[in-house]
BANU-73506 format. One record per atom (N, C-alpha, C, O): residue in three letters; atom name; x, y, z. Coordinates in nm, 4 decimals, decimal comma. Layout:
<sites>
<resn->Ala | name->CA | east->X | north->Y | up->Z>
...
</sites>
This chain:
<sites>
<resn->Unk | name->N | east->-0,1806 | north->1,3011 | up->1,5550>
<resn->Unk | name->CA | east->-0,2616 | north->1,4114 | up->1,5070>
<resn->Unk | name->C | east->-0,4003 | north->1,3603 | up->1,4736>
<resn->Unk | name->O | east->-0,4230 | north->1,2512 | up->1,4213>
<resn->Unk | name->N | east->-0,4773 | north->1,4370 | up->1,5038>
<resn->Unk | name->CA | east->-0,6482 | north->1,3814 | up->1,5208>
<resn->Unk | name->C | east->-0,6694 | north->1,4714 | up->1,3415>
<resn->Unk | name->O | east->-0,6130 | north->1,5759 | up->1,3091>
<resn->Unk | name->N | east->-0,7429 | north->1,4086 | up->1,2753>
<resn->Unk | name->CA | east->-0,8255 | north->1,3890 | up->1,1425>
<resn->Unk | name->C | east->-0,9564 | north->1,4623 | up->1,1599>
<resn->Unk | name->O | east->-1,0567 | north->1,3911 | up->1,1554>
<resn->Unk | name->N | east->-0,9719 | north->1,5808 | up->1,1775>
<resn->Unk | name->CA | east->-1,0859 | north->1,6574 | up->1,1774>
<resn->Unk | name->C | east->-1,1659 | north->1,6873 | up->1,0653>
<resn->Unk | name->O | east->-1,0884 | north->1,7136 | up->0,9733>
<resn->Unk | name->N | east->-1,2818 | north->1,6963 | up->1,0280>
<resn->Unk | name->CA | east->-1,3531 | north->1,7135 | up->0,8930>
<resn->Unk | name->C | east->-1,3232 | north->1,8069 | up->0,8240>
<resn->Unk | name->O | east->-1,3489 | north->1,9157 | up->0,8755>
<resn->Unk | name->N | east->-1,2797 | north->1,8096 | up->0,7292>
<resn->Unk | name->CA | east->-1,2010 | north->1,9284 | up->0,5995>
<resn->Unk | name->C | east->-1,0726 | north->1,9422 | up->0,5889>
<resn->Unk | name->O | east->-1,0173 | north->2,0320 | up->0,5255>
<resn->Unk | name->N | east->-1,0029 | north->1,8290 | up->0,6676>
<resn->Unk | name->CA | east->-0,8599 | north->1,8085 | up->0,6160>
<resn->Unk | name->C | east->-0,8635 | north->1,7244 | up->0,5409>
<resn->Unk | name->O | east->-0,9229 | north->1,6168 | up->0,5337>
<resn->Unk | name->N | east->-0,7397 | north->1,8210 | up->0,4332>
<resn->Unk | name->CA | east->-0,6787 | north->1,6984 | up->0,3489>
<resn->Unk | name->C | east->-0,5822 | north->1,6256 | up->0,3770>
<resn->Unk | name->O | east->-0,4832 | north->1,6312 | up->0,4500>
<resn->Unk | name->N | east->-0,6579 | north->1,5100 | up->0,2602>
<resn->Unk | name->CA | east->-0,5639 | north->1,3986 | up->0,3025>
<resn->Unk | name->C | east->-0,5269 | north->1,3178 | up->0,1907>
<resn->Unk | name->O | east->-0,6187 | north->1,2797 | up->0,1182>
<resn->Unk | name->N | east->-0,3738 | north->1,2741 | up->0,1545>
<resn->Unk | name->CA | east->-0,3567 | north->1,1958 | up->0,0554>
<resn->Unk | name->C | east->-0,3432 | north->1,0228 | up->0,1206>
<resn->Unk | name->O | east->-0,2754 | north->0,9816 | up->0,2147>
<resn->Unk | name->N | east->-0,4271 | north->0,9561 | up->0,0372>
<resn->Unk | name->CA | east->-0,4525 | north->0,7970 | up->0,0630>
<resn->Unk | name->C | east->-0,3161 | north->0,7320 | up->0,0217>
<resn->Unk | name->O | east->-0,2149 | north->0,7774 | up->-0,0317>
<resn->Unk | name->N | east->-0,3594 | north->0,5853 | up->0,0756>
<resn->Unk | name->CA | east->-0,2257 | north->0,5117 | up->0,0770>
<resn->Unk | name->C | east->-0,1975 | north->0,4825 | up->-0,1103>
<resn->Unk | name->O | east->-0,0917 | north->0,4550 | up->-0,1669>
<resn->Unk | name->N | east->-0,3164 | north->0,4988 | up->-0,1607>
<resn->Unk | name->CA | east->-0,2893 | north->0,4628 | up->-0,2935>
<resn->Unk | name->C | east->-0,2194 | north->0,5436 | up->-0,4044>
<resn->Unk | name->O | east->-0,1842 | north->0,5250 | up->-0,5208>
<resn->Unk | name->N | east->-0,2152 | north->0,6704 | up->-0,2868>
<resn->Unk | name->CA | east->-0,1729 | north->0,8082 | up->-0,3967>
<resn->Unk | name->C | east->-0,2789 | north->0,9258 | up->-0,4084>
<resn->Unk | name->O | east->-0,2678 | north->1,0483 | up->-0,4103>
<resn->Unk | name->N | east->-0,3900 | north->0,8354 | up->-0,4157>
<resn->Unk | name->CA | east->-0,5288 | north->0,9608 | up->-0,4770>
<resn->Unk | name->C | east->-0,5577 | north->1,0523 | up->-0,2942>
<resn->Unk | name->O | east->-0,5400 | north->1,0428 | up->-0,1727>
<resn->Unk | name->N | east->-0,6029 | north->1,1205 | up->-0,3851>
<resn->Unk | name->CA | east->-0,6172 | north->1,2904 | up->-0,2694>
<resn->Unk | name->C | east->-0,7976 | north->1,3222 | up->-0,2005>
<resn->Unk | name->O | east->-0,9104 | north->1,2967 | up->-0,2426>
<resn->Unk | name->N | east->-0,7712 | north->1,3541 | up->-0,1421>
<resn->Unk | name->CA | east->-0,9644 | north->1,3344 | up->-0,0580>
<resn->Unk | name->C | east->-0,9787 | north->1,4346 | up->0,0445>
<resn->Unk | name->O | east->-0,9137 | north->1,5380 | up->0,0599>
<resn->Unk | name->N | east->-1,0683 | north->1,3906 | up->0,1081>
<resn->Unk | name->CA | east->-1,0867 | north->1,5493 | up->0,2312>
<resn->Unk | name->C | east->-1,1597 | north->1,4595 | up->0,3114>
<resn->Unk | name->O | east->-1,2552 | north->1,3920 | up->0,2731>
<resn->Unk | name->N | east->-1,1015 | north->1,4620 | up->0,4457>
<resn->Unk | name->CA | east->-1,2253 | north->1,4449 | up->0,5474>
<resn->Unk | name->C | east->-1,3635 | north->1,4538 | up->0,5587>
<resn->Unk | name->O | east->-1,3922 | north->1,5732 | up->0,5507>
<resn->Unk | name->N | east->-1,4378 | north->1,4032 | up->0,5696>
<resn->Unk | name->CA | east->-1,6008 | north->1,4617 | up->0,5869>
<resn->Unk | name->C | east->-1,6696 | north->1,4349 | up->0,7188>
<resn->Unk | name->O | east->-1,6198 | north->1,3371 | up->0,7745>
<resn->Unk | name->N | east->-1,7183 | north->1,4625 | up->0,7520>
<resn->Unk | name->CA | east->-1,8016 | north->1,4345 | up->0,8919>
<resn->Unk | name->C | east->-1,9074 | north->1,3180 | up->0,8673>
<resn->Unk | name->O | east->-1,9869 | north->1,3365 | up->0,7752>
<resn->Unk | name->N | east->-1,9158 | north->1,2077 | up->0,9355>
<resn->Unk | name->CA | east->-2,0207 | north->1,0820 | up->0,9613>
<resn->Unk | name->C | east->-2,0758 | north->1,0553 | up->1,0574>
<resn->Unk | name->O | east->-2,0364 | north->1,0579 | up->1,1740>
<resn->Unk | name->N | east->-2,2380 | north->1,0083 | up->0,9853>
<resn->Unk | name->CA | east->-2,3288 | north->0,9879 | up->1,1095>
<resn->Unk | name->C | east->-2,3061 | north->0,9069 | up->1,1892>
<resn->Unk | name->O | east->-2,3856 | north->0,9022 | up->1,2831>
<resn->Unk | name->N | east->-2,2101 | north->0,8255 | up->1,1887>
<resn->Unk | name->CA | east->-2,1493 | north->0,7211 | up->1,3357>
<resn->Unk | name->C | east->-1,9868 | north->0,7312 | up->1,3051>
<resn->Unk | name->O | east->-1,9245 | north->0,7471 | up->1,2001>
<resn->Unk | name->N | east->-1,9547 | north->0,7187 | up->1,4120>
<resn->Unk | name->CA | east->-1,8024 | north->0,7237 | up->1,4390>
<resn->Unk | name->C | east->-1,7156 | north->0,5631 | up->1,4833>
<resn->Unk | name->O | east->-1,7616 | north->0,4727 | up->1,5530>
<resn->Unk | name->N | east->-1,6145 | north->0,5675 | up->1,4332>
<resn->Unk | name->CA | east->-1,5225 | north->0,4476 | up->1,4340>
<resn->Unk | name->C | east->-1,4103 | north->0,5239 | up->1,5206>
<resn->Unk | name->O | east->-1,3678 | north->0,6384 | up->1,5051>
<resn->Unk | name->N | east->-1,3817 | north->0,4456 | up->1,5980>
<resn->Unk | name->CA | east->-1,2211 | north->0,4902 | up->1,6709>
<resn->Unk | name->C | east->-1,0892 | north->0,4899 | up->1,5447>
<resn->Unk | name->O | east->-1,0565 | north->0,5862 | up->1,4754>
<resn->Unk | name->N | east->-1,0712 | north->0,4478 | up->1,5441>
<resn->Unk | name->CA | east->-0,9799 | north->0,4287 | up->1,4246>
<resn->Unk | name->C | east->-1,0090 | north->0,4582 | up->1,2169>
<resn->Unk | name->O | east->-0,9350 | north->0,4299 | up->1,1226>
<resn->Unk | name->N | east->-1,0975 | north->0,5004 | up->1,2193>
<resn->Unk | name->CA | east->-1,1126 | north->0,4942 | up->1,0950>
<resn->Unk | name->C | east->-1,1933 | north->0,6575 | up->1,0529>
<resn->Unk | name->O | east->-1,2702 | north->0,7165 | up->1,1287>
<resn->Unk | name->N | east->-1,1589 | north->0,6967 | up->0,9401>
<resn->Unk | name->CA | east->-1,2017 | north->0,8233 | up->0,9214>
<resn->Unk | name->C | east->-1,2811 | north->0,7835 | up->0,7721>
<resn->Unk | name->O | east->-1,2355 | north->0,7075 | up->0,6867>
<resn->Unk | name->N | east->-1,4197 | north->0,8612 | up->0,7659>
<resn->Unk | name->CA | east->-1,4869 | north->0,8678 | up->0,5905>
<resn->Unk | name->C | east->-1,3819 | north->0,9973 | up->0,5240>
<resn->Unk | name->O | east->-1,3354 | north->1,1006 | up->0,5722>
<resn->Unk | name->N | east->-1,3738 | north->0,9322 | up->0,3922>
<resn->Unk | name->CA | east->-1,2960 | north->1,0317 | up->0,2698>
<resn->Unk | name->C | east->-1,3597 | north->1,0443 | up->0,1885>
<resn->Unk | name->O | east->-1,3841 | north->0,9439 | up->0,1216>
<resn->Unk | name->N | east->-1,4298 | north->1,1926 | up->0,1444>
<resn->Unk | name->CA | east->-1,4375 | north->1,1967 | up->-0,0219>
<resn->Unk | name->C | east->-1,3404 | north->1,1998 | up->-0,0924>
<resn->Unk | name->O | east->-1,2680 | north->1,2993 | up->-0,0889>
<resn->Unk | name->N | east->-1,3106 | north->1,0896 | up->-0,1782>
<resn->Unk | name->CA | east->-1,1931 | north->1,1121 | up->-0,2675>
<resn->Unk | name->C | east->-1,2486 | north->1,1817 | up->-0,3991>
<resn->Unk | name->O | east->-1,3573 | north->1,1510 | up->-0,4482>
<resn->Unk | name->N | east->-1,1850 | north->1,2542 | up->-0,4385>
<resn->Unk | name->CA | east->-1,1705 | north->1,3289 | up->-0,5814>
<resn->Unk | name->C | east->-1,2713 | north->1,2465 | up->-0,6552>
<resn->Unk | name->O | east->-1,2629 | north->1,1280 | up->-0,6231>
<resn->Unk | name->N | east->-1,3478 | north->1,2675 | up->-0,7285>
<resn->Unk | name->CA | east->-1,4515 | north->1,2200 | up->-0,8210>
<resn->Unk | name->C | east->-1,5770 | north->1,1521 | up->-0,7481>
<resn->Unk | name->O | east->-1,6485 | north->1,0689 | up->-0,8040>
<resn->Unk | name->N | east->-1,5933 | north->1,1915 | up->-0,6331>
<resn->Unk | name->CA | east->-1,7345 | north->1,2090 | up->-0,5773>
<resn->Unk | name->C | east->-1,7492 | north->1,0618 | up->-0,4951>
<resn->Unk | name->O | east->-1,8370 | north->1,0611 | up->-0,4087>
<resn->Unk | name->N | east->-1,6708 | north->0,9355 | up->-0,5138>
<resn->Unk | name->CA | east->-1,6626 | north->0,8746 | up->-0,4059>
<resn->Unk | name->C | east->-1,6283 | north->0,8918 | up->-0,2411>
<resn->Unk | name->O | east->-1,5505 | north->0,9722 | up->-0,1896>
<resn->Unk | name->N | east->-1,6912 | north->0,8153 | up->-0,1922>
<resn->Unk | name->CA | east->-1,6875 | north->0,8016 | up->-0,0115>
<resn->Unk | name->C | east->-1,6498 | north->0,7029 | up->0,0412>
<resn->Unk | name->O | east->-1,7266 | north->0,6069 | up->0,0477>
<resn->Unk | name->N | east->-1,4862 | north->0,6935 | up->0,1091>
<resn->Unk | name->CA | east->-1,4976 | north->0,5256 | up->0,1551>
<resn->Unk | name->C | east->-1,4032 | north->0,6129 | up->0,2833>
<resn->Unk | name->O | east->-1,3575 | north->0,7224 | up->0,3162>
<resn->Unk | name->N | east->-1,4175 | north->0,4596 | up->0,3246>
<resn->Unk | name->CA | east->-1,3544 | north->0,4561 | up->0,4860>
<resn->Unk | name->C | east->-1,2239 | north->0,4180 | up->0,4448>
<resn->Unk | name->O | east->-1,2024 | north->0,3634 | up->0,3366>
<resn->Unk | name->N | east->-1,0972 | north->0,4576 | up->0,5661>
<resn->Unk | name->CA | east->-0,9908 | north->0,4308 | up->0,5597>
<resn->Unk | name->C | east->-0,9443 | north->0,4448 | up->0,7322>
<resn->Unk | name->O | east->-0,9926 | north->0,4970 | up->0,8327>
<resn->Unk | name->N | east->-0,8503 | north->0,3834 | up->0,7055>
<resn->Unk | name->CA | east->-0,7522 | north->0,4197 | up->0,8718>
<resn->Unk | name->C | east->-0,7063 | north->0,4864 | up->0,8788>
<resn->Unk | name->O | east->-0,6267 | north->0,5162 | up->0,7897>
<resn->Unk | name->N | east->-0,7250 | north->0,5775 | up->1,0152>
<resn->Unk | name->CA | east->-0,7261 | north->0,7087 | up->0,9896>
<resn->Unk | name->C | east->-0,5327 | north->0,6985 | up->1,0033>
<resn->Unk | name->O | east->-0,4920 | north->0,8008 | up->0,9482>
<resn->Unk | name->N | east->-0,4408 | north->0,6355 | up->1,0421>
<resn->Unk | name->CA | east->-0,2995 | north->0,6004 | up->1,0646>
<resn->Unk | name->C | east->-0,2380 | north->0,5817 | up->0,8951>
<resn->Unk | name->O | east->-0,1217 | north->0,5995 | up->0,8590>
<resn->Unk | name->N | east->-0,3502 | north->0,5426 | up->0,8132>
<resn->Unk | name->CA | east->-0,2940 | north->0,5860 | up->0,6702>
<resn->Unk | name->C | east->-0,3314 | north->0,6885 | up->0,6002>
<resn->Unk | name->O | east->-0,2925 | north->0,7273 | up->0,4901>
<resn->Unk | name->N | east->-0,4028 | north->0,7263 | up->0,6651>
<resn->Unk | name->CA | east->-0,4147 | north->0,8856 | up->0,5650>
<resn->Unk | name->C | east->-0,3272 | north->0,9922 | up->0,6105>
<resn->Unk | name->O | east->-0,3345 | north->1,0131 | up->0,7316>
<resn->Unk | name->N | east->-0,2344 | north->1,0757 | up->0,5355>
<resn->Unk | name->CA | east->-0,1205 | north->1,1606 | up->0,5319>
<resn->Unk | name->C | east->-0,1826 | north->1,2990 | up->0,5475>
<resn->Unk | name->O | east->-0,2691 | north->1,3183 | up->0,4621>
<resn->Unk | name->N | east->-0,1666 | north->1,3876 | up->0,6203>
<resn->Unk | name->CA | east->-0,2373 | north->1,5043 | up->0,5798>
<resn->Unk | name->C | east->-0,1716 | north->1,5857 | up->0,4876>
<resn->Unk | name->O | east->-0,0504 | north->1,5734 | up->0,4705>
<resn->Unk | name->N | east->-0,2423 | north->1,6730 | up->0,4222>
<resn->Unk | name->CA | east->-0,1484 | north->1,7446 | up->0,3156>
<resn->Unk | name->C | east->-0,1825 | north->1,9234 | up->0,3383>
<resn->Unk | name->O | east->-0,2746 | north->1,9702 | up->0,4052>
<resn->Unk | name->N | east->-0,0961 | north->1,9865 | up->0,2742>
<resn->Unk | name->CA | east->-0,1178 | north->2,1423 | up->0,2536>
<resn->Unk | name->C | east->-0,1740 | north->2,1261 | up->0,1612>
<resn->Unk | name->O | east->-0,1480 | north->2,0489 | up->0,0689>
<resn->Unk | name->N | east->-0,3025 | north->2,2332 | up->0,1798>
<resn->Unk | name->CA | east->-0,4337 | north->2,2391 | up->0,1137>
<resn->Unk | name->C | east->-0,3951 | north->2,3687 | up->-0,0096>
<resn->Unk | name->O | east->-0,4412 | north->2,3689 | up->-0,1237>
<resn->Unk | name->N | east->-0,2921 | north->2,4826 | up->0,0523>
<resn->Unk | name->CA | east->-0,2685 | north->2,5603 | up->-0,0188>
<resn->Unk | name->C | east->-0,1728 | north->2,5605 | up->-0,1148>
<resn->Unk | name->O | east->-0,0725 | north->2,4890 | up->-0,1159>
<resn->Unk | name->N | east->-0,2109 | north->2,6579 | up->-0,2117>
<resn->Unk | name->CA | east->-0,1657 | north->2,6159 | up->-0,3908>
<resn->Unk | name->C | east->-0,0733 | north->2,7291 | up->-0,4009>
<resn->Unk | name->O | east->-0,0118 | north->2,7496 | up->-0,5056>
</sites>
């Protein structure tokens, strides 16, 4: 499953984030805002997608 910008996604650590769109692209790796306004990279093979709805 391909990682498109505005899915969620829960990290390998537990904490919860959303896809975002980046000005250069990695084959393998997707940018996350995680919850509290950080941005990091991850593989996109560890990020889980989640239901967004509550």
């Amino acid at each position: 499953m391909s990682l498109v910008p505005g899915t969620a996604v829960r990290l390998p650590d537990g904490r919860e984030g959303v896809v975002i769109p980046a000005s250069i692209w990695f084959r393998d790796r997707v940018l996350v805002k995680v919850k509290g306004g950080r941005k990091s990279w991850f593989k996109a093979s560890d990020c889980i997608p989640t239901s967004s709805v509550a």
